[in-house]
Every structure is written in C-alpha cells, then in structure tokens.
C-alpha positions as a Python dict, from the first residue, in 0.01 Angstrom:
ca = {
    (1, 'X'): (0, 0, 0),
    (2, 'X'): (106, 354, -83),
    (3, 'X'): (213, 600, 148),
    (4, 'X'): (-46, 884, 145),
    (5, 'X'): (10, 1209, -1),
    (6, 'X'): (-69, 1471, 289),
    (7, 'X'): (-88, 1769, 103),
    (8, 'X'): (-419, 1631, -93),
    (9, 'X'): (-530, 1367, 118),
    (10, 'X'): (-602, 1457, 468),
    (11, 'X'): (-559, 1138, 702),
    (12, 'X'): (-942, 949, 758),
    (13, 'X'): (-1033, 1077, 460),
    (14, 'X'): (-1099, 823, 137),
    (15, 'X'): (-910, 965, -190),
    (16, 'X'): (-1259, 955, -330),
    (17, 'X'): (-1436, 1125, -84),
    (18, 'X'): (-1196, 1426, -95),
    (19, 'X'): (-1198, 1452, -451),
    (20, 'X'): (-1595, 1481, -485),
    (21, 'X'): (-1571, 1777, -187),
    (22, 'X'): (-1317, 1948, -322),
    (23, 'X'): (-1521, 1956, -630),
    (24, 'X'): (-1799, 2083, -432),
    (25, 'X'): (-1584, 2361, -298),
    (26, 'X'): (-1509, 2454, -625),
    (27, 'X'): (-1908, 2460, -726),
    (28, 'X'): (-1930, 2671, -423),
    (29, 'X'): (-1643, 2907, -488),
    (30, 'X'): (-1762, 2960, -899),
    (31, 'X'): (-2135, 2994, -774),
    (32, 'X'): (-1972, 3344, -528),
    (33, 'X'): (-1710, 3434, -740),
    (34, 'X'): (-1852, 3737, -948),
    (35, 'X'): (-2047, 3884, -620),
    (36, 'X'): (-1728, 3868, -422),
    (37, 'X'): (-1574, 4094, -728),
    (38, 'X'): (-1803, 4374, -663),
    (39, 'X'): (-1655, 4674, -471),
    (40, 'X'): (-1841, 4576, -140),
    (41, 'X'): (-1933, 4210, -158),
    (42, 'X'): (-2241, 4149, 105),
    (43, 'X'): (-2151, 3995, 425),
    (44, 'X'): (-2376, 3665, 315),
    (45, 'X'): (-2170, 3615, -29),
    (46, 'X'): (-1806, 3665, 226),
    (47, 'X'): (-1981, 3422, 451),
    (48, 'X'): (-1980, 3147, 172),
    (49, 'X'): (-1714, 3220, -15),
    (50, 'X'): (-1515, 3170, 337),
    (51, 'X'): (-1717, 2807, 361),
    (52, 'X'): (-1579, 2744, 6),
    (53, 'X'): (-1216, 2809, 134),
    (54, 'X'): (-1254, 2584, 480),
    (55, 'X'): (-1431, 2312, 312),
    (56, 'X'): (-1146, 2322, 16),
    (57, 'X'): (-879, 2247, 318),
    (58, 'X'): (-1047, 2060, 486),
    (59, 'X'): (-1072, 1813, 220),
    (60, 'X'): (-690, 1841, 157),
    (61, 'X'): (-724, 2129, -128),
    (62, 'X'): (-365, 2269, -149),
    (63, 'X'): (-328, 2667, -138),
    (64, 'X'): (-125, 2912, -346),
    (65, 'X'): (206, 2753, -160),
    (66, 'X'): (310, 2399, -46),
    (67, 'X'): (344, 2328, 281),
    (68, 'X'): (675, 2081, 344),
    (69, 'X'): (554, 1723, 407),
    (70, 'X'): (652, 1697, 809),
    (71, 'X'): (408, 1994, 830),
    (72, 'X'): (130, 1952, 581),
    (73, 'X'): (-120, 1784, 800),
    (74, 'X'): (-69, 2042, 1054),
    (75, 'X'): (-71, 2342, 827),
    (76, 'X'): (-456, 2207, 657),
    (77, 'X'): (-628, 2209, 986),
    (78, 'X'): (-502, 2519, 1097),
    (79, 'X'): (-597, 2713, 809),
    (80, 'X'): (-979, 2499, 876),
    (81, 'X'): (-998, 2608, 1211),
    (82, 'X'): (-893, 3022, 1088),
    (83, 'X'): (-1129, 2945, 771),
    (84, 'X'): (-1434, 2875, 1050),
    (85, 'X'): (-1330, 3127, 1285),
    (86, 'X'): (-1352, 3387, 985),
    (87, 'X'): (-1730, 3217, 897),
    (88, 'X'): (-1796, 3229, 1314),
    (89, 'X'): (-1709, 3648, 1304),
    (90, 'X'): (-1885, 3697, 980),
    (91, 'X'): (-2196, 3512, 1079),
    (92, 'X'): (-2230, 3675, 1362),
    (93, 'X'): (-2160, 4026, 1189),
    (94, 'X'): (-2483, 3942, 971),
    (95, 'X'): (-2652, 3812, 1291),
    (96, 'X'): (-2617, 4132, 1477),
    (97, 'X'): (-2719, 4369, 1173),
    (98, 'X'): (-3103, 4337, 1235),
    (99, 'X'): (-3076, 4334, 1610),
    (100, 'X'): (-3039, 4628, 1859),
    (101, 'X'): (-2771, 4654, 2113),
    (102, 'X'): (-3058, 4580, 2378),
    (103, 'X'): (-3165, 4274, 2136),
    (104, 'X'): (-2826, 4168, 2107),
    (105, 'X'): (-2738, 4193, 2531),
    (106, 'X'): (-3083, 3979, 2594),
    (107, 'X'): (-2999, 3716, 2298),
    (108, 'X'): (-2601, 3676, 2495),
    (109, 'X'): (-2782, 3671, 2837),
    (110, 'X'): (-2989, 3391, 2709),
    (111, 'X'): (-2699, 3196, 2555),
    (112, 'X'): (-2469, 3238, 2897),
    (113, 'X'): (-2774, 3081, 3076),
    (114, 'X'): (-2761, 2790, 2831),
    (115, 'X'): (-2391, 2793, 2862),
    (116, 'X'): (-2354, 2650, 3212),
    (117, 'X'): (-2575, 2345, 3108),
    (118, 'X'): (-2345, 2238, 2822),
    (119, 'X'): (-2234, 1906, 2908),
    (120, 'X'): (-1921, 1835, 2712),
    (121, 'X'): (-1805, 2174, 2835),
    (122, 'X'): (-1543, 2192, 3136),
    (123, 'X'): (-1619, 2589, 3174),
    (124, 'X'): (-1772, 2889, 2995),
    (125, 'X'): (-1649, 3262, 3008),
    (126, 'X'): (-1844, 3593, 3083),
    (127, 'X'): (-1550, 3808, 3210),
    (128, 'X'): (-1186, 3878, 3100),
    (129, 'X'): (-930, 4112, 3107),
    (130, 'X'): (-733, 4087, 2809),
    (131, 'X'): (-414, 4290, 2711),
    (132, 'X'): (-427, 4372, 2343),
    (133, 'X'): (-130, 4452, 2131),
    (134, 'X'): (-209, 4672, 1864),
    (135, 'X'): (-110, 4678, 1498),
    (136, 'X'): (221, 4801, 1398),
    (137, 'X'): (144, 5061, 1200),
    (138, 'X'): (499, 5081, 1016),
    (139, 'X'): (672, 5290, 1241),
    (140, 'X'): (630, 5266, 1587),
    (141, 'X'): (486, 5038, 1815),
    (142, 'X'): (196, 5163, 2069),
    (143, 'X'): (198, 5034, 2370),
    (144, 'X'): (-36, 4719, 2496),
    (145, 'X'): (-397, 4856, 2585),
    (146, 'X'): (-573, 4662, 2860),
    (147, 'X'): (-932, 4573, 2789),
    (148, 'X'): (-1145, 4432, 3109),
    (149, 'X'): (-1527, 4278, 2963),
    (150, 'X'): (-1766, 4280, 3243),
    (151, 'X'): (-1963, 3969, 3292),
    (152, 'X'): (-2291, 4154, 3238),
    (153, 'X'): (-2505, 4044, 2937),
    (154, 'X'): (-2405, 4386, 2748),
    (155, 'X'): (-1975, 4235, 2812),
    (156, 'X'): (-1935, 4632, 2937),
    (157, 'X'): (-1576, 4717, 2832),
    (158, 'X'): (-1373, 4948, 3017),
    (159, 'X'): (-1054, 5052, 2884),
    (160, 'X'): (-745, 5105, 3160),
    (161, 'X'): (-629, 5486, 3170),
    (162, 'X'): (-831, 5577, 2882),
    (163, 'X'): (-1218, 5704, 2786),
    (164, 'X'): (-1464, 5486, 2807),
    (165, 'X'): (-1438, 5256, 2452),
    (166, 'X'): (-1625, 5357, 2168),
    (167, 'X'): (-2032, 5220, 2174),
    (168, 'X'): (-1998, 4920, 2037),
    (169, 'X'): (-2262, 4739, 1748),
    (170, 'X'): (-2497, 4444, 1799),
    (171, 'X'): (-2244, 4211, 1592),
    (172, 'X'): (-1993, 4339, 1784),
    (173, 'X'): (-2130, 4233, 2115),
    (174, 'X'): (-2217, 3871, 1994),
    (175, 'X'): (-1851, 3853, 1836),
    (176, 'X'): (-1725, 3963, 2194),
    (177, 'X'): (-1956, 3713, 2376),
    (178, 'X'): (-1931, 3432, 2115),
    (179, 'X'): (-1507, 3436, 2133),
    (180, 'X'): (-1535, 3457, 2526),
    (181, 'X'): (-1749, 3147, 2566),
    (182, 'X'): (-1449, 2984, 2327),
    (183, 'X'): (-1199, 3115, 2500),
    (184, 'X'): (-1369, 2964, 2842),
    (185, 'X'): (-1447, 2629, 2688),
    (186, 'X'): (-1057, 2598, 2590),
    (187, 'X'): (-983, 2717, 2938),
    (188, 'X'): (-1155, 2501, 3094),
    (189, 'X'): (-1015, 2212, 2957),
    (190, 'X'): (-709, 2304, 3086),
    (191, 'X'): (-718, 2422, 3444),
    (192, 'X'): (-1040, 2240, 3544),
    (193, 'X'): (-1061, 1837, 3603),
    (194, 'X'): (-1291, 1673, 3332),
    (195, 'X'): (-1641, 1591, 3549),
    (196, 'X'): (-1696, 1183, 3563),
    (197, 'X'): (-2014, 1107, 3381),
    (198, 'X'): (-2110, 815, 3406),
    (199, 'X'): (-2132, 532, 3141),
    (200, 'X'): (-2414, 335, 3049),
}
C-alpha cells in the first residue's frame, strides 16, 4: 500500500471522498465568485465564499504555496480552524445587523444561561481582562492597551487609563460574547478536572 500524499489527502479521509468535496468547494467558490468581485461584496456572499475556502482544506485542497511534508497535516487544519473562525465572526456580523444593542445583550444573556448546562463543556467565560497589542502601524509600536469585559449580558468594556471605549454594534457584542465562551471552553479544559459522567 502507498504512502499517502498529505498535502491532498487529509488522514481518515478516502481519496474519493476528498476529490468529490473538493469539487464541491469549487461549485461553491464559482457559484460566489462574481459577487465577491463587486466593490463591497455582502456579508452573506463573504460568509460562503469563506465556507468554500474551509471546506477546500479541509478536504486536503492545497493553497497558493506547499506546505513541506513533516508539516502539511498540521498546516490544513489550521488554516480549517482560521477558515471557520472567519465564517464564526462573519456570521455573527450578519446576525447582529437586524438586532439592537438591547436585542443583542438579551440574545447573549440567554446563551450564557444555556452555557452552564453544556455538558461536554469543562467551563464557559463571561469576564476577562485581556491585554491587546495593537497593529504596527509601520513605524512605531503603541503600547499594549488593557481591555477588562464585564460579565454583564451587554460584556461592558472598560478601557485602563483611557475614555470609556467607543459604543460598540450588535455584531460586535455577539462577536465579543461568542469568542469569550471559546476562549472559556478551551480554558476550561485546561485548568479544570474533566467531570466523571457516568457510562451506560
């Protein structure tokens, strides 16, 4: 038996199978491709043509470059996982665009009630304080700015030494609340001791 190819066939996945997604991808990817060549492609069109992307890796699709062949494997799934954090972020841009700020705080108090009674999850967050770096703008670096997000249902952000932050949109708040519940789950794994369910 041959040694599989990494860079076009992910492990688990039959030959066959990838070849008929990737095909797919493609479909999807020709189907979005003039809209996304507009000046200001809608959010809805980005959202796809970002599922065309992840679903391309994920099926072992190769990119402009290739990966060497220790790292191959590796380098697919991460680009998945940024593909469906990019789909997450623009979902949840559309999501908020028909929604107030008050819609938007009820709709993330809701979800951190449902939170808690996720089984497979070790934790959930509601509260940070996170110390972002900004962008180098070409020439000079600012300095870190320290964000703390309340645990209220609105994720109230105050900004250390500075005016209160900018207000903030109803995508922005589920982006804020979605990527904190994440960033809990992944947490959670870590510092907290799995809980023993038992087995049938």
């Amino acid at each position: 038996m041959s040694t599989p190819d990494l860079r076009t066939e992910p492990p688990g996945l039959p030959a066959d199978v990838a070849a008929r997604v990737r095909t797919l991808a493609d479909q999807l990817h020709d189907a979005v491709r003039d809209e996304m060549l507009r000046k200001d492609p809608a959010p809805e069109v980005l959202a796809l043509w970002q599922a065309a992307k992840m679903i391309n890796a994920a099926a072992g699709g190769l990119d402009d470059h290739v990966e060497p062949e220790t790292s191959a494997h590796t380098s697919r799934w991460v680009e998945v996982a940024f593909n469906a954090s990019d789909i997450a972020d623009t979902a949840l841009r559309i999501a908020g665009s028909r929604m107030s700020l008050p819609d938007a705080a009820a709709h993330v108090e809701r979800a951190d009630v449902d939170a808690l009674d996720v089984p497979f999850n070790a934790a959930t967050a509601f509260a940070a304080k996170v110390e972002l770096t900004p962008a180098h703008d070409g020439e000079e670096y600012a300095p870190p700015v320290t964000v703390a997000v309340d645990g209220d249902p609105a994720r109230a952000l105050t900004v250390a030494g500075s005016p209160s932050p900018r207000p903030y949109t109803a995508g922005q708040l589920l982006r804020v609340a979605h990527h904190l519940d994440r960033l809990g789950a992944v947490l959670g794994d870590v510092v907290i001791a799995p809980i023993d369910k038992p087995t049938a």
